[in-house]
PyMOL Python script that loads the backbone (N, CA, C, O; Angstrom):
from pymol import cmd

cmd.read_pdbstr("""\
ATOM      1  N   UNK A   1     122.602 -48.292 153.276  1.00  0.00           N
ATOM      2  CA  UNK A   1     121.984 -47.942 152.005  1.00  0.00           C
ATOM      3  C   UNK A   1     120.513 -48.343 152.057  1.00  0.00           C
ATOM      4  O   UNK A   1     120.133 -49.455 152.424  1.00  0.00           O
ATOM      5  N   UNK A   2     119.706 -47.336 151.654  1.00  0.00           N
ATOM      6  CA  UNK A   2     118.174 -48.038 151.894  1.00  0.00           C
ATOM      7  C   UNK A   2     117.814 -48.812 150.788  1.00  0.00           C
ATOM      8  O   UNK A   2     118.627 -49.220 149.960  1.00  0.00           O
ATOM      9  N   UNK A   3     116.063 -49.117 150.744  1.00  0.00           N
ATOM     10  CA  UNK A   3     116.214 -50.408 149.887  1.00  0.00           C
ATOM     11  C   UNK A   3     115.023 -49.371 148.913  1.00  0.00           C
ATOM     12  O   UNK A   3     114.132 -48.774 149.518  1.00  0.00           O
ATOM     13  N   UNK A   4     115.140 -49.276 147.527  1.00  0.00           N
ATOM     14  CA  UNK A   4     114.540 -48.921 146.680  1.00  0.00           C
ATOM     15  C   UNK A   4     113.784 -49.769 145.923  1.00  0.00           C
ATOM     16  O   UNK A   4     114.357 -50.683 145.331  1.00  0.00           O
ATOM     17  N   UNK A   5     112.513 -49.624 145.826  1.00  0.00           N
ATOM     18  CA  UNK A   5     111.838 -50.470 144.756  1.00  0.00           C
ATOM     19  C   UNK A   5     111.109 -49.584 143.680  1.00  0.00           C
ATOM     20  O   UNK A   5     110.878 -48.421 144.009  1.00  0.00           O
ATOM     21  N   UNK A   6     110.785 -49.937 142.631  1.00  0.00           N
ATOM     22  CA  UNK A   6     110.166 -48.833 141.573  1.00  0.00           C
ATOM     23  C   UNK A   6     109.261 -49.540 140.805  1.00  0.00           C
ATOM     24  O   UNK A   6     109.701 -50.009 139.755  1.00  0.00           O
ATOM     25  N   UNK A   7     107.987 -49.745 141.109  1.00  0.00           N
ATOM     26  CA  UNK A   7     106.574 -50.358 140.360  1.00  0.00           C
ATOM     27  C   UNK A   7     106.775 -49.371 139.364  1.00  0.00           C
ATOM     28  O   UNK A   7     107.230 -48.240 139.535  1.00  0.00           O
ATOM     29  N   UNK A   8     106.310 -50.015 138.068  1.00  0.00           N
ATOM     30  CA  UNK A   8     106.461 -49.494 136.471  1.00  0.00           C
ATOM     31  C   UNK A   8     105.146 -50.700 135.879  1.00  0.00           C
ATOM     32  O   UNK A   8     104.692 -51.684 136.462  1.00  0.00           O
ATOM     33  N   UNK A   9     104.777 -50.075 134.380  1.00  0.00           N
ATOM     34  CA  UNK A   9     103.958 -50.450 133.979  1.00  0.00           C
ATOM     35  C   UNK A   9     104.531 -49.816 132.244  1.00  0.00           C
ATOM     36  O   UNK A   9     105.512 -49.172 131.873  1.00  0.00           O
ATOM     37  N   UNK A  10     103.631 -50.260 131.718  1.00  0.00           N
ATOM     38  CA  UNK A  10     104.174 -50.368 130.241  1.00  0.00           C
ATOM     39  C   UNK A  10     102.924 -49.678 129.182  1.00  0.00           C
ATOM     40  O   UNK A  10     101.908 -50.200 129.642  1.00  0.00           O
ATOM     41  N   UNK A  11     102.692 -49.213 128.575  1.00  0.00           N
ATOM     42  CA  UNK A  11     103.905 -47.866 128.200  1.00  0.00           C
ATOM     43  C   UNK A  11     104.131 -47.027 129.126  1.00  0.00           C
ATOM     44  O   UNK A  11     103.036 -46.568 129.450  1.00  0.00           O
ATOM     45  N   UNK A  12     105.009 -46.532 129.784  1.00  0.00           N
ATOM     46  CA  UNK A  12     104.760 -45.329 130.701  1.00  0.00           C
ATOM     47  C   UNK A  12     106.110 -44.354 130.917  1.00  0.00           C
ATOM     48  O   UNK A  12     107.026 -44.694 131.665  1.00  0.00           O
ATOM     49  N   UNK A  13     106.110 -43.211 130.230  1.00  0.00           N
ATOM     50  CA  UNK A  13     106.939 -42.455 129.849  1.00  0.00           C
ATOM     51  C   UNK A  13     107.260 -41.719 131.372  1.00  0.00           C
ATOM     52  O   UNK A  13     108.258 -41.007 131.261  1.00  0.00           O
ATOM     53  N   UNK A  14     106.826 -41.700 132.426  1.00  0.00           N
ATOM     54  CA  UNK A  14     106.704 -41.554 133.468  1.00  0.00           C
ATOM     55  C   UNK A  14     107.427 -42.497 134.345  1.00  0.00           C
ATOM     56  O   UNK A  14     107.948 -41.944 135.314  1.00  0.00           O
ATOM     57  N   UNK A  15     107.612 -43.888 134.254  1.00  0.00           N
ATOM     58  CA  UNK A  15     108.199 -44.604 134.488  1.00  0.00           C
ATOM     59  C   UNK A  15     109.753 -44.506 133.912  1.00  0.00           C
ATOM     60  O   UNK A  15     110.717 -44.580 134.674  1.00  0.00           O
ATOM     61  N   UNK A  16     109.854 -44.369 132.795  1.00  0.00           N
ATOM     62  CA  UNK A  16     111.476 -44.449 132.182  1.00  0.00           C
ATOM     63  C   UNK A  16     112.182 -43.020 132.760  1.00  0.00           C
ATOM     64  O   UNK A  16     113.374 -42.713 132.746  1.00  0.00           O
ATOM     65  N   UNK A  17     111.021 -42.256 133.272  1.00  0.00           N
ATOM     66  CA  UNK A  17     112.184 -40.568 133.741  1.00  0.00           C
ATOM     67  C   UNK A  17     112.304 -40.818 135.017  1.00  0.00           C
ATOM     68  O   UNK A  17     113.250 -40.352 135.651  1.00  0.00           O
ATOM     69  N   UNK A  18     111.388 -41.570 135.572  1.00  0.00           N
ATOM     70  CA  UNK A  18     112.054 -41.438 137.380  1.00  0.00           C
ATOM     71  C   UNK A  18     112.937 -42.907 137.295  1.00  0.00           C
ATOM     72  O   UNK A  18     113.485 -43.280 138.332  1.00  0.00           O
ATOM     73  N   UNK A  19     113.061 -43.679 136.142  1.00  0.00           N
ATOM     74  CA  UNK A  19     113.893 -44.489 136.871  1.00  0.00           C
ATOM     75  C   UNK A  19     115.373 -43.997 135.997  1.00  0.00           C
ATOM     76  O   UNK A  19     116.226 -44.826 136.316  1.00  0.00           O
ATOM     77  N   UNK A  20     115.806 -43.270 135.309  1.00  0.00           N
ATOM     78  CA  UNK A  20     116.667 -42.358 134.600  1.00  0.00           C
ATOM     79  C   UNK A  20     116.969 -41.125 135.646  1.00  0.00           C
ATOM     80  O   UNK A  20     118.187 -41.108 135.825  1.00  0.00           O
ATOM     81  N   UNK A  21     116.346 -40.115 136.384  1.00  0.00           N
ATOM     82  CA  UNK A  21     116.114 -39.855 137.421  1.00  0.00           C
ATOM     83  C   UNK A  21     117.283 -39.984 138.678  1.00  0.00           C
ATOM     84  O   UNK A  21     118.232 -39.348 139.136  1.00  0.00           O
ATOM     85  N   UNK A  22     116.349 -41.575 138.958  1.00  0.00           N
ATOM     86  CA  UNK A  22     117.186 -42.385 140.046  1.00  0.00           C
ATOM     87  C   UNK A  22     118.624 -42.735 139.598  1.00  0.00           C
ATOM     88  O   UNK A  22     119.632 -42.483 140.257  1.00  0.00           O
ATOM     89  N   UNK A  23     118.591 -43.380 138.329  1.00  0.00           N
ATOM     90  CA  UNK A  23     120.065 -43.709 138.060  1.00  0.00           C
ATOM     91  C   UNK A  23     121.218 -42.173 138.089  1.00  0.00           C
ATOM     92  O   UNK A  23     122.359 -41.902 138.463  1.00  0.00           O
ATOM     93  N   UNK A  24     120.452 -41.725 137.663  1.00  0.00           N
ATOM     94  CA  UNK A  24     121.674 -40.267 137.715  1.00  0.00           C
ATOM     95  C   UNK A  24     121.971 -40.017 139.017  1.00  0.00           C
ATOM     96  O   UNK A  24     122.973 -39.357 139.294  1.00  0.00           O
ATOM     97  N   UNK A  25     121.286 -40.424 139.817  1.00  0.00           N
ATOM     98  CA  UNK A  25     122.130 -40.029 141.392  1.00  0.00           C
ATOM     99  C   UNK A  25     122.654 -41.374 141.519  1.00  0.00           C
ATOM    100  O   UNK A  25     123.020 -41.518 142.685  1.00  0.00           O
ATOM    101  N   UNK A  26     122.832 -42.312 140.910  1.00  0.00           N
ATOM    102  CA  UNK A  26     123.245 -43.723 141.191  1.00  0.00           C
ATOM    103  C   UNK A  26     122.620 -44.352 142.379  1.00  0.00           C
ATOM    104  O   UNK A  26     123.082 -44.819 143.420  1.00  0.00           O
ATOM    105  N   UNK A  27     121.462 -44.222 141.912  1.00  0.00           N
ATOM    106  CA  UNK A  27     120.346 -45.201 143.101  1.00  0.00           C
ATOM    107  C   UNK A  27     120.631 -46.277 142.473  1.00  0.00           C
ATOM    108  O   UNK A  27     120.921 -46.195 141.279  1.00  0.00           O
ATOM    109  N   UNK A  28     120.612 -47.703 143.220  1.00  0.00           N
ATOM    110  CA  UNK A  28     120.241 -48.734 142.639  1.00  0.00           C
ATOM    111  C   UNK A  28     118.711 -49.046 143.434  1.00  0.00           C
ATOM    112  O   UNK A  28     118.198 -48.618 144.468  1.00  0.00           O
ATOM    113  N   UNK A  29     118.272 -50.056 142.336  1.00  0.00           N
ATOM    114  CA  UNK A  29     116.834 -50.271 142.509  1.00  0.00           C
ATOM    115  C   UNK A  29     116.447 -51.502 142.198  1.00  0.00           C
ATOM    116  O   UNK A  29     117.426 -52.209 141.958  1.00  0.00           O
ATOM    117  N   UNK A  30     115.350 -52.102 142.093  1.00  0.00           N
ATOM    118  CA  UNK A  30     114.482 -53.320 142.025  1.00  0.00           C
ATOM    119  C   UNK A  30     113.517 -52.611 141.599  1.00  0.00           C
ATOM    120  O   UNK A  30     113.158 -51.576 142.160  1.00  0.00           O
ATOM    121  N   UNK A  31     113.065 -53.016 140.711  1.00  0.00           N
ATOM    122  CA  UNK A  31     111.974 -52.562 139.483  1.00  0.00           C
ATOM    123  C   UNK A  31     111.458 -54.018 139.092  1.00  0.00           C
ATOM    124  O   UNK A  31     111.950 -55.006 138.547  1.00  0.00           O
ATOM    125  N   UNK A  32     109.867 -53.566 139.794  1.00  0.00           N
ATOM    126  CA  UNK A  32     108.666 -54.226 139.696  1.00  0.00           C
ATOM    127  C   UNK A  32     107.636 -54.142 138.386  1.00  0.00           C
ATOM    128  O   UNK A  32     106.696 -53.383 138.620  1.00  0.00           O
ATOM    129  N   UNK A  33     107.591 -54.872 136.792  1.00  0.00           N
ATOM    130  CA  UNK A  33     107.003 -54.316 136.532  1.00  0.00           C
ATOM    131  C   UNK A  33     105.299 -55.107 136.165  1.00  0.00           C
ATOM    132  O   UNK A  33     104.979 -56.153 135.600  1.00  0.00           O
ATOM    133  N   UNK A  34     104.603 -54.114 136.742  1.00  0.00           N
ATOM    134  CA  UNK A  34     103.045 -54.861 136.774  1.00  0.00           C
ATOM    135  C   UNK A  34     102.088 -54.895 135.701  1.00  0.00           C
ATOM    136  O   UNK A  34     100.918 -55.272 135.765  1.00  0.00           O
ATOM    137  N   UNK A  35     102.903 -54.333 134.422  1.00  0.00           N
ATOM    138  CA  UNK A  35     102.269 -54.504 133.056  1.00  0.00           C
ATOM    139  C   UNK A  35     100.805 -56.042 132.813  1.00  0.00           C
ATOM    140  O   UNK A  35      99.637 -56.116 132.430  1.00  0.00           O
ATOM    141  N   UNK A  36     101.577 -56.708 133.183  1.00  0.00           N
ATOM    142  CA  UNK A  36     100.999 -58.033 132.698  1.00  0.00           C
ATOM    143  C   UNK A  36     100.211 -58.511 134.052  1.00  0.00           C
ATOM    144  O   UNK A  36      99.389 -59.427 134.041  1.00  0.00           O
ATOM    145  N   UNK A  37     100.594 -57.729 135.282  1.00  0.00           N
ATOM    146  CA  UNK A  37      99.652 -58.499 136.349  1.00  0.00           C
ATOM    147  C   UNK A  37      98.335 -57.133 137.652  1.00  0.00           C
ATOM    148  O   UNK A  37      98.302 -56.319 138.575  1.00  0.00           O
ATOM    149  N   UNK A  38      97.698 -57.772 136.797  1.00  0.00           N
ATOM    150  CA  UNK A  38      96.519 -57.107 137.206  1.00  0.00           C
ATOM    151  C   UNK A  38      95.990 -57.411 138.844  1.00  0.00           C
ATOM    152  O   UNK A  38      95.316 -56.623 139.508  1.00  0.00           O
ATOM    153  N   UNK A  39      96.505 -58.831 139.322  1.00  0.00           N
ATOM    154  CA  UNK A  39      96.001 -58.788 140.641  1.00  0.00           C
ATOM    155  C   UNK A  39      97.534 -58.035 141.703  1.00  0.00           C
ATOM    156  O   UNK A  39      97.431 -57.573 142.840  1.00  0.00           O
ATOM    157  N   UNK A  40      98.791 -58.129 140.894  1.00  0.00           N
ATOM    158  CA  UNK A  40      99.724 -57.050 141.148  1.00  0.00           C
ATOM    159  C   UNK A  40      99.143 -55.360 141.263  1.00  0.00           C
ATOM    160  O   UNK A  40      99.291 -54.777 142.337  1.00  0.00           O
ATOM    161  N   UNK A  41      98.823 -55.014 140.692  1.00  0.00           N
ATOM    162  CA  UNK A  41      98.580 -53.860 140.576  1.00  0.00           C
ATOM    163  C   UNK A  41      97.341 -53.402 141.562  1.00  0.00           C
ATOM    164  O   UNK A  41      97.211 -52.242 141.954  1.00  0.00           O
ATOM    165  N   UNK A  42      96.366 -54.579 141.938  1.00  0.00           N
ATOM    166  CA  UNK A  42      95.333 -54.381 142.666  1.00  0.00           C
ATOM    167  C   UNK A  42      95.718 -54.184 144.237  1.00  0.00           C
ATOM    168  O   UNK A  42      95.320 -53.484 145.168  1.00  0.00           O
ATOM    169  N   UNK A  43      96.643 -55.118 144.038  1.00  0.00           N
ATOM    170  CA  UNK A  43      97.781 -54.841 145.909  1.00  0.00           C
ATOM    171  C   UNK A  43      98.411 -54.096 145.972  1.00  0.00           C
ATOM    172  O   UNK A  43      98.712 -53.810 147.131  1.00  0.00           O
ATOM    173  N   UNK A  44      98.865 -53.509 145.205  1.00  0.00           N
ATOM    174  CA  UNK A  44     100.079 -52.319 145.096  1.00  0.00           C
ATOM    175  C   UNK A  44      99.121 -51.071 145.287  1.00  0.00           C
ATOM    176  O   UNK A  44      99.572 -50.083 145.867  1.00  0.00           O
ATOM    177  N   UNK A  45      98.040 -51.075 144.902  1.00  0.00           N
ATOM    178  CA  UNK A  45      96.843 -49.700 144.801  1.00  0.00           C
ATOM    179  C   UNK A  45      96.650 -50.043 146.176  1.00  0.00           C
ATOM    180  O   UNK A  45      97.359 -49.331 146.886  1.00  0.00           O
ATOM    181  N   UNK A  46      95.838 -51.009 146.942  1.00  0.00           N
ATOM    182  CA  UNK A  46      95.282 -50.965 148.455  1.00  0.00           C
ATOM    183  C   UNK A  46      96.770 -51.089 149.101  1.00  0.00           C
ATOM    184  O   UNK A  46      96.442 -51.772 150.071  1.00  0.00           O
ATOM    185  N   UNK A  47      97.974 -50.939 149.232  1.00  0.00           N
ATOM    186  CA  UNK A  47      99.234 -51.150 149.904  1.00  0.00           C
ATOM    187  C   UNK A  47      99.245 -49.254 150.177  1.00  0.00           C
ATOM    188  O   UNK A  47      99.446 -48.592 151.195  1.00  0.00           O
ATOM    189  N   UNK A  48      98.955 -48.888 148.863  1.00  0.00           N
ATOM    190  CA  UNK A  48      99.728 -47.252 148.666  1.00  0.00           C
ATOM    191  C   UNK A  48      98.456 -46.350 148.603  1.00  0.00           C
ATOM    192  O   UNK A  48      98.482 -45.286 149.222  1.00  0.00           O
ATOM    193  N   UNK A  49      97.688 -46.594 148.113  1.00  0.00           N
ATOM    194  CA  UNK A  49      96.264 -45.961 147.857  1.00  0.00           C
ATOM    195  C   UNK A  49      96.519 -44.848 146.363  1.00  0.00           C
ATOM    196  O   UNK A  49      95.864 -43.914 145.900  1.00  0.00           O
ATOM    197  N   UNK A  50      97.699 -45.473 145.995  1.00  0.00           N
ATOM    198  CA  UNK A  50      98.058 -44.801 144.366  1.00  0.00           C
ATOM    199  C   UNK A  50      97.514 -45.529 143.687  1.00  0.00           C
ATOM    200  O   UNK A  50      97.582 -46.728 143.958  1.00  0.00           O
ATOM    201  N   UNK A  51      96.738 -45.063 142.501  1.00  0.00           N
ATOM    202  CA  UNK A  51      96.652 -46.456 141.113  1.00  0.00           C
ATOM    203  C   UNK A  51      97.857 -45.824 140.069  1.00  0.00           C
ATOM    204  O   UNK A  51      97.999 -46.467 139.029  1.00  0.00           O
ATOM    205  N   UNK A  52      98.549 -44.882 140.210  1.00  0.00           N
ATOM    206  CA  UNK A  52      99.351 -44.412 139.005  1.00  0.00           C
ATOM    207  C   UNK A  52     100.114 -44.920 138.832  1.00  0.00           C
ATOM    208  O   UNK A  52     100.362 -45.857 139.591  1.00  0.00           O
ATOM    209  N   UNK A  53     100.919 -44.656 137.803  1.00  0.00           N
ATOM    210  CA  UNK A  53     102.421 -45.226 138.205  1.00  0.00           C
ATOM    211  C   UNK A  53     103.225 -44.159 137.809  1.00  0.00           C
ATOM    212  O   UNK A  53     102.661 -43.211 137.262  1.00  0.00           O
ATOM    213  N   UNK A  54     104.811 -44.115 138.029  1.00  0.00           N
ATOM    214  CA  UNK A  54     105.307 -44.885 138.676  1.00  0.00           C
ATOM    215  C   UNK A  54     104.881 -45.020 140.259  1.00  0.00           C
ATOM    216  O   UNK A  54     103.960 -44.398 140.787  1.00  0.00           O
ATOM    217  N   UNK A  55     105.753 -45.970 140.903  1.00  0.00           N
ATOM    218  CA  UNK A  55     105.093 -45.672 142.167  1.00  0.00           C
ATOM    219  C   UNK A  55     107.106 -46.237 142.621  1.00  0.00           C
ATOM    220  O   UNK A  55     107.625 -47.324 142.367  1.00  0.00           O
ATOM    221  N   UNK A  56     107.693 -45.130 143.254  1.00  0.00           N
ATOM    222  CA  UNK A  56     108.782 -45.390 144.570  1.00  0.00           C
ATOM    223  C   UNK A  56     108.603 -45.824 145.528  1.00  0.00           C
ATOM    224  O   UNK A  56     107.564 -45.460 146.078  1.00  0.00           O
ATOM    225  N   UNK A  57     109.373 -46.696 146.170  1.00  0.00           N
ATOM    226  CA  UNK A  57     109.068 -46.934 147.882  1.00  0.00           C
ATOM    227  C   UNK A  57     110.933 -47.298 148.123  1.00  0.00           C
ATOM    228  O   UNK A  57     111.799 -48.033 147.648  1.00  0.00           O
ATOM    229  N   UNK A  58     110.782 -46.248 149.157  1.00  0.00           N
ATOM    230  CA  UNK A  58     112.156 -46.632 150.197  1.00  0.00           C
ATOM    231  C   UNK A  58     111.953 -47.138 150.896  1.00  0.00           C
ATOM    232  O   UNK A  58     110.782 -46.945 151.225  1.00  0.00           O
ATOM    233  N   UNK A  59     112.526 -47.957 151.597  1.00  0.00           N
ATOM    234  CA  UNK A  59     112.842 -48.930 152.573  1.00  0.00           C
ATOM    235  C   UNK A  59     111.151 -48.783 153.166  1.00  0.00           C
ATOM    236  O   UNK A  59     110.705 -47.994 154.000  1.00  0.00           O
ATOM    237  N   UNK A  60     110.451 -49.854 152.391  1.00  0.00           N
ATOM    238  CA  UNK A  60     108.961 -49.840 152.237  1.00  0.00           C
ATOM    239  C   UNK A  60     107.929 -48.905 153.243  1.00  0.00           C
ATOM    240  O   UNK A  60     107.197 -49.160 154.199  1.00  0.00           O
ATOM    241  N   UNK A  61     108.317 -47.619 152.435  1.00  0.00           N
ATOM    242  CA  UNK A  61     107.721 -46.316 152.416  1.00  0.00           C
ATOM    243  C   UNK A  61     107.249 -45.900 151.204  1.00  0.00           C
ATOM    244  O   UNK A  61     108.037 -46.438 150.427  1.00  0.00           O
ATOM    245  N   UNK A  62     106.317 -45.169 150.424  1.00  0.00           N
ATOM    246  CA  UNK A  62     105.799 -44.989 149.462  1.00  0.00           C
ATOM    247  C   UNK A  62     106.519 -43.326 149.427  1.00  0.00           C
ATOM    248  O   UNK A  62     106.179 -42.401 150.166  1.00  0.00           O
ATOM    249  N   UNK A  63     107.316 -43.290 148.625  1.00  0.00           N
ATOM    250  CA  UNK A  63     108.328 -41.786 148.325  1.00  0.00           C
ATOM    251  C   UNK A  63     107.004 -41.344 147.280  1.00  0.00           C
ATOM    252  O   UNK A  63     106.416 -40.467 147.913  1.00  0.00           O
ATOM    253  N   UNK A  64     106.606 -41.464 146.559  1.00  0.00           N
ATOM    254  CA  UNK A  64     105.562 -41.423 145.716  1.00  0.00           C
ATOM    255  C   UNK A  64     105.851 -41.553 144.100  1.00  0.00           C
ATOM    256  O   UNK A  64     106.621 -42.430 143.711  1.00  0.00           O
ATOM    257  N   UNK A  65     105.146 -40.562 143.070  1.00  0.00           N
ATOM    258  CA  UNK A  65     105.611 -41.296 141.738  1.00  0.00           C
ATOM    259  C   UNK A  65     107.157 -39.952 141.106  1.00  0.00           C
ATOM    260  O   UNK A  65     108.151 -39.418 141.599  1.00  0.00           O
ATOM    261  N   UNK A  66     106.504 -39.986 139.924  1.00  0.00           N
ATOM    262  CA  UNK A  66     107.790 -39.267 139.208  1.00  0.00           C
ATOM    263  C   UNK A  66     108.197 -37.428 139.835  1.00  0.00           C
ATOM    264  O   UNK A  66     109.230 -36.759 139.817  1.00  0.00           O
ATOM    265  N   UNK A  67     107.085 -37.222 140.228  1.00  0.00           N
ATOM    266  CA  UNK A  67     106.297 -35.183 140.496  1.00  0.00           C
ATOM    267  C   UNK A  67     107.160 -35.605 141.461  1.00  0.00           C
ATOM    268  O   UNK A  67     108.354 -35.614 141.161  1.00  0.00           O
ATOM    269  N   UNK A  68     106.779 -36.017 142.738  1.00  0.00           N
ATOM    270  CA  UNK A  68     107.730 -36.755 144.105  1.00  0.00           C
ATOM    271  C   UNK A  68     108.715 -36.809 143.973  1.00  0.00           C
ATOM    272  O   UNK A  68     109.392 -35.848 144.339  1.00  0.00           O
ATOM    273  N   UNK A  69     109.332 -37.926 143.395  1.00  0.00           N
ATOM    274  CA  UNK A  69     110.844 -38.112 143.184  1.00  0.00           C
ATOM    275  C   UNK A  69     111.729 -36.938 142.524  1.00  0.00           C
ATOM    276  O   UNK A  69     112.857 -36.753 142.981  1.00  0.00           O
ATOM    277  N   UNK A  70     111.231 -36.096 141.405  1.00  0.00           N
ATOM    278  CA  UNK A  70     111.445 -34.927 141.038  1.00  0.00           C
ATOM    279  C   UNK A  70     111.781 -33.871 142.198  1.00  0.00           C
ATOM    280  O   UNK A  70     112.834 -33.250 142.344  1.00  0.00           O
ATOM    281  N   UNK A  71     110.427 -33.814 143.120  1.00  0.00           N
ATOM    282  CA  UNK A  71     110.532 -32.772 144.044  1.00  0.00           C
ATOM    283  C   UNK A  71     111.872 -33.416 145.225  1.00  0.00           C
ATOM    284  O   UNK A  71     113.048 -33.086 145.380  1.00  0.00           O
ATOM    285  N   UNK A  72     111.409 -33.965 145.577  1.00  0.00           N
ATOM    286  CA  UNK A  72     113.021 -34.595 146.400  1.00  0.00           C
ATOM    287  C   UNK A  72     114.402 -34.811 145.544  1.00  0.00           C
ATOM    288  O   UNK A  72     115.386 -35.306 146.094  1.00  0.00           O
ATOM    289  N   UNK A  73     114.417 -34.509 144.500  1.00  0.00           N
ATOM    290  CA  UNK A  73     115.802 -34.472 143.881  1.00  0.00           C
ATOM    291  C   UNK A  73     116.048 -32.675 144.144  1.00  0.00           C
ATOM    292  O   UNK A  73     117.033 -32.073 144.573  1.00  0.00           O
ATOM    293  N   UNK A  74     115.034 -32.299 143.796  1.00  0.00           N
ATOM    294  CA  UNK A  74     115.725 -30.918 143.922  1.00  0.00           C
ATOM    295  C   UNK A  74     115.786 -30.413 145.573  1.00  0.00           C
ATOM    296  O   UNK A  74     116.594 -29.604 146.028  1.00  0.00           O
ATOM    297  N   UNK A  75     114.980 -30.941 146.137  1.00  0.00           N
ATOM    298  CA  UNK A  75     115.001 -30.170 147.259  1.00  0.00           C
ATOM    299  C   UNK A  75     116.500 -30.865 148.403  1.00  0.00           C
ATOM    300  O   UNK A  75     116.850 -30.684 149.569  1.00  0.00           O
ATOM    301  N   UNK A  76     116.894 -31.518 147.473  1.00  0.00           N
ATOM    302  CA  UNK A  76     117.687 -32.722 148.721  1.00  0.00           C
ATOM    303  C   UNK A  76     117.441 -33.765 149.435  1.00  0.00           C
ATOM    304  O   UNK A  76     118.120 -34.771 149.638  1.00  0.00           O
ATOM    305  N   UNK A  77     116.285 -33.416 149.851  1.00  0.00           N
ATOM    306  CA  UNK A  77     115.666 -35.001 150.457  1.00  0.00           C
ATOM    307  C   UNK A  77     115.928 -35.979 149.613  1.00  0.00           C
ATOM    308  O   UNK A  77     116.780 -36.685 150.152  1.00  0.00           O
ATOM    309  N   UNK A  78     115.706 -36.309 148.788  1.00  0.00           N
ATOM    310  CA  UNK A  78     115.882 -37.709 147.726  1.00  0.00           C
ATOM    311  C   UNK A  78     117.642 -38.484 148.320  1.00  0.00           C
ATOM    312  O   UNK A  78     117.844 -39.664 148.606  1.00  0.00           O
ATOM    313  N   UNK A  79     118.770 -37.198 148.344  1.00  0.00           N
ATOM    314  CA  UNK A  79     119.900 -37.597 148.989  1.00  0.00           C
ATOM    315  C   UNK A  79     119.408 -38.339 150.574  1.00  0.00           C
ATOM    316  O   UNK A  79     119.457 -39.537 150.852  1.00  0.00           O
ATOM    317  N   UNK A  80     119.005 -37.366 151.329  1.00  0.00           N
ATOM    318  CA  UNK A  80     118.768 -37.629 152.990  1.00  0.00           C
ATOM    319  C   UNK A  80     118.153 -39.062 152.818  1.00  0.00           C
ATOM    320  O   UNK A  80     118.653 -40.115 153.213  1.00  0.00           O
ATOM    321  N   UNK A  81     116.950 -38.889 152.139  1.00  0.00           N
ATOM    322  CA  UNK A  81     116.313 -40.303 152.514  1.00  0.00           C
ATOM    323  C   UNK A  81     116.875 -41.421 152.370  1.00  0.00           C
ATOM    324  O   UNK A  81     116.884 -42.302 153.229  1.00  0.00           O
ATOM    325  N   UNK A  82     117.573 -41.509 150.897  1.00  0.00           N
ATOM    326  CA  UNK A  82     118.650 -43.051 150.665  1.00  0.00           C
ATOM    327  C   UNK A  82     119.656 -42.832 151.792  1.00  0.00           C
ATOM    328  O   UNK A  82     120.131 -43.947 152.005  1.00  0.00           O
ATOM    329  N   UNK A  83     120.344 -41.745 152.812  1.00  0.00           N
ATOM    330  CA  UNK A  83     121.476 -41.689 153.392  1.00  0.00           C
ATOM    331  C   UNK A  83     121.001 -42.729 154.751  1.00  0.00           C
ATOM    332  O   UNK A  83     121.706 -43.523 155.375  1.00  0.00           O
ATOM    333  N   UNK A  84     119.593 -42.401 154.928  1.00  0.00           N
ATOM    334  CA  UNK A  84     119.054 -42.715 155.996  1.00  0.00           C
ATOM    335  C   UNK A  84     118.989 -44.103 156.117  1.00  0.00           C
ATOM    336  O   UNK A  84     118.483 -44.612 157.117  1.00  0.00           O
TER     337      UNK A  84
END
""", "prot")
cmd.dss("prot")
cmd.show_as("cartoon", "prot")
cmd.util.cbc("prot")
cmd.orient("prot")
């Protein structure tokens, strides 16, 4: 099973659909959220070169944010990659 993490930030309506999203295929996850930490969010931007959020990472790979995770649900990959 790979390892899912999901950086979130607050308010972010973008955040609650990919991790709603994930649960409907029964991903489990670790959800990071960097609301309150600003030197968090400054490592997470030079780690990924995203400032958005959400931000996915499989088995610390950057899957990318919600558009991403969307597009790999439909296309199948989103299955392949956790299989992997």
């Amino acid at each position: 099973m790979s390892q899912v993490t999901v950086f979130t930030t607050e308010p972010c309506s973008f955040c609650a659909r990919v991790k709603g999203l994930l649960k409907s295929h029964g991903v489990e996850f670790a959800e990071v959220n960097l609301a309150e930490d600003p030197t968090g969010r400054v490592e997470l931007a030079q780690r990924t070169g995203m400032m958005t959020f959400p931000q996915v990472i499989v088995d610390g790979r950057l899957l990318g944010g919600f558009t991403e995770v969307q597009a790999a649900s439909a296309s199948g990959r989103l299955h392949e990659l956790l299989a992997a």
